[in-house]
N, C-alpha and C positions, 0 to 999 in steps of 0.2 A: 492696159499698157501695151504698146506698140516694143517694144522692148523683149531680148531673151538673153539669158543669164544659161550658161553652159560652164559645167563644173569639169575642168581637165585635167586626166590622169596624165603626170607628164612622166610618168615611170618610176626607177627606183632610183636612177643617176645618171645611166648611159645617154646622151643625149639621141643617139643611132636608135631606142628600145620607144620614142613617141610614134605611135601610131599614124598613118597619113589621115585619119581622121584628124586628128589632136592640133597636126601643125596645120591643118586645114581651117580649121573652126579658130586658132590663133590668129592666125593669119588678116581671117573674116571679122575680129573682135573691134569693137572700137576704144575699150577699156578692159584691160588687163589688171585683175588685181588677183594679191600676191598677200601668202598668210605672211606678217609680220610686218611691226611698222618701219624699218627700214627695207622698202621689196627688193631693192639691188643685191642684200646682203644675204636671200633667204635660199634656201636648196634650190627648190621649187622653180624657182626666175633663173638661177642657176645653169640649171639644167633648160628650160625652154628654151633661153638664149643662145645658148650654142646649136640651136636646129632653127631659130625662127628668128626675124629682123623685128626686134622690137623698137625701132631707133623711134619710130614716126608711132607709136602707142601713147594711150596715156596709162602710165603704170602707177595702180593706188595699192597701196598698205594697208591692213587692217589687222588689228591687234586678236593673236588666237595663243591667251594664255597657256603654259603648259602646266594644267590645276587640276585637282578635283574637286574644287570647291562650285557646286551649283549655281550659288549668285554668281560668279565671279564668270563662268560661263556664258548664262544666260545673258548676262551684260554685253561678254564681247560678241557673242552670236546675233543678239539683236542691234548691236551698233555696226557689225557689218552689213546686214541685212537690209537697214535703212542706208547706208551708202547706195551698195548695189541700186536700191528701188526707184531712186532717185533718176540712177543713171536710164534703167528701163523707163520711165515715165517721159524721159528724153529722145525714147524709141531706138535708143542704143544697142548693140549686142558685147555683152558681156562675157568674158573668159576667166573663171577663178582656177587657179592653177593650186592643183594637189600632186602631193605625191603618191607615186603609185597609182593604186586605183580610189575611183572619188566612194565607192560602194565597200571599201574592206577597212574601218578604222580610219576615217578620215573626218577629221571635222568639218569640213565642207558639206557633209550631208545636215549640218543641221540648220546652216544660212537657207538651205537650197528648200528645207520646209516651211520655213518661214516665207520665204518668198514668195512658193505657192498656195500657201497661205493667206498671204495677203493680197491674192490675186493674180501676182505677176508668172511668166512663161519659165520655167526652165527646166536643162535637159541636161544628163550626164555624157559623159564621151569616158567611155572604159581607158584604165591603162594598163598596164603591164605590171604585176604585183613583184612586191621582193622577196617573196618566198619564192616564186615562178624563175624568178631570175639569179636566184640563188642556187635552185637545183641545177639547172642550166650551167653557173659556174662551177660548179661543181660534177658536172658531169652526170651527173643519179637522178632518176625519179624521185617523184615525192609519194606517189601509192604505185601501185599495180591491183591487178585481180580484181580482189573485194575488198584489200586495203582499205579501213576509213581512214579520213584524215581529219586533224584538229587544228584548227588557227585557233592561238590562244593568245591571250593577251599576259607578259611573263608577272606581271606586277600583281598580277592576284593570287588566287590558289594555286599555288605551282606542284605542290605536291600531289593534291588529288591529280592533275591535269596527268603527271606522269604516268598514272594508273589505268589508262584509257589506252585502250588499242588501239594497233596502229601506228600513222605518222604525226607527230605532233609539232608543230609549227612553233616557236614562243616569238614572239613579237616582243618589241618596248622590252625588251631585257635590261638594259643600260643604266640603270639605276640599283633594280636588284640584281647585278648579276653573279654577285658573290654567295649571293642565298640563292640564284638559281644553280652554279655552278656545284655547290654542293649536294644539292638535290639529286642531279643526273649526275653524281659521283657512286652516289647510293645506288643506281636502276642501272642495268645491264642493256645498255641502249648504244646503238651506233650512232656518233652523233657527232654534229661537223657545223662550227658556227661562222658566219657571215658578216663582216662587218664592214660599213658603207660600202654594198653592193655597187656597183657599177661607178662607181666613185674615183677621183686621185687616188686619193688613200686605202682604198681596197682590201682586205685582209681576209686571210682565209686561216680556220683553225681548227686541225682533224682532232677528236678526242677532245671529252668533257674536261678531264687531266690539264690540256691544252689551252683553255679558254682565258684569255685574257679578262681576270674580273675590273682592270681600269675598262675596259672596253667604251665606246661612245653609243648616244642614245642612235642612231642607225645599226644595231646588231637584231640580228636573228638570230635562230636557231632550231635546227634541224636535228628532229632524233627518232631513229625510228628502230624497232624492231631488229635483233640479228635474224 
């Protein structure tokens, strides 16, 4: 396959935070596709379009359920998979746009193994994470020293997770976040959550006390250590 498929972090919302690689490699694409089947409607396009002229693309959808259910996954990963292949076999270059980075919780990494899997080229283009840009709004590191740090994912074990030293990152809170909120109500942690980073709707909230539990699935959260 004469074709390459490049997976792009287009950040966390800022459109100013895409790396000159990123709108580089957009730019260069001859199909752009975009997680969800309306792509006009999704963050992701979003956010690209305000840094890159998509007018002259061809922009595809594809369906990246938000499940835990395995089949249900494996279904929509390999029906994106086969689009994409299609398009490389036509000696195309391909852009699938992720949020953030395509390496930290992204569905993207699992079309992008299938693909080289079944022979075809492709390659990530790093972006700018929302924990990264979250300290950043916030003015504070996220370790120093010997600090470790944890990216966690908030919908699992939240309890144990709090028990880990160091800085702890929670991701996907947005669902649990009333049971996470109660959790870091308990631990004696500085903690300062994020919601749609670089975004319109922007929100920042000092103090676990603080935390909006309607909050939207774009929060984070940041708790570290006094």
């Amino acid at each position: 396959m004469a074709g390459m498929l490049y997976g792009v972090g287009v950040g966390p919302g800022d459109p100013e935070l895409l790396t000159i690689k990123a709108v580089r490699i957009i730019k260069e694409s001859d199909v752009i596709i975009v997680p969800g089947e309306m792509p006009q409607s999704s963050v992701a396009y979003k956010i690209a379009v305000q840094a890159v002229d998509l007018s002259d693309k061809e922009i595809v959808g594809v369906s990246m359920p938000m499940t835990k259910d395995e089949a249900v996954l494996e279904q929509s990963h390999q029906a994106a998979a086969d689009i994409i292949l299609q398009y490389l076999k036509e000696g195309k270059q391909v852009a699938f746009l992720t949020l953030g980075d395509p390496c930290v919780y992204s569905t993207y990494i699992y079309v992008h193994k299938k693909i080289q899997n079944a022979g075809g080229q492709a390659g990530i283009v790093s972006g700018i994470t929302s924990f990264c840009a979250a300290a950043a709004l916030v003015n504070d590191s996220l370790v120093e020293k010997s600090e470790p740090l944890h990216i966690l994912p908030a919908s699992y074990d939240i309890e144990g997770a709090l028990k880990l030293s160091g800085t702890k990152v929670l991701m996907k809170s947005g669902k649990k976040m009333t049971a996470v909120k109660e959790a870091l109500l308990t631990h004696d942690l500085q903690t300062v959550m994020v919601e749609n980073c670089g975004m319109e709707n922007e929100k920042v909230f000092y103090g676990a006390e603080n935390i909006d539990e309607n909050a939207g699935y774009y929060s984070l959260i940041i708790a570290k250590e006094k």
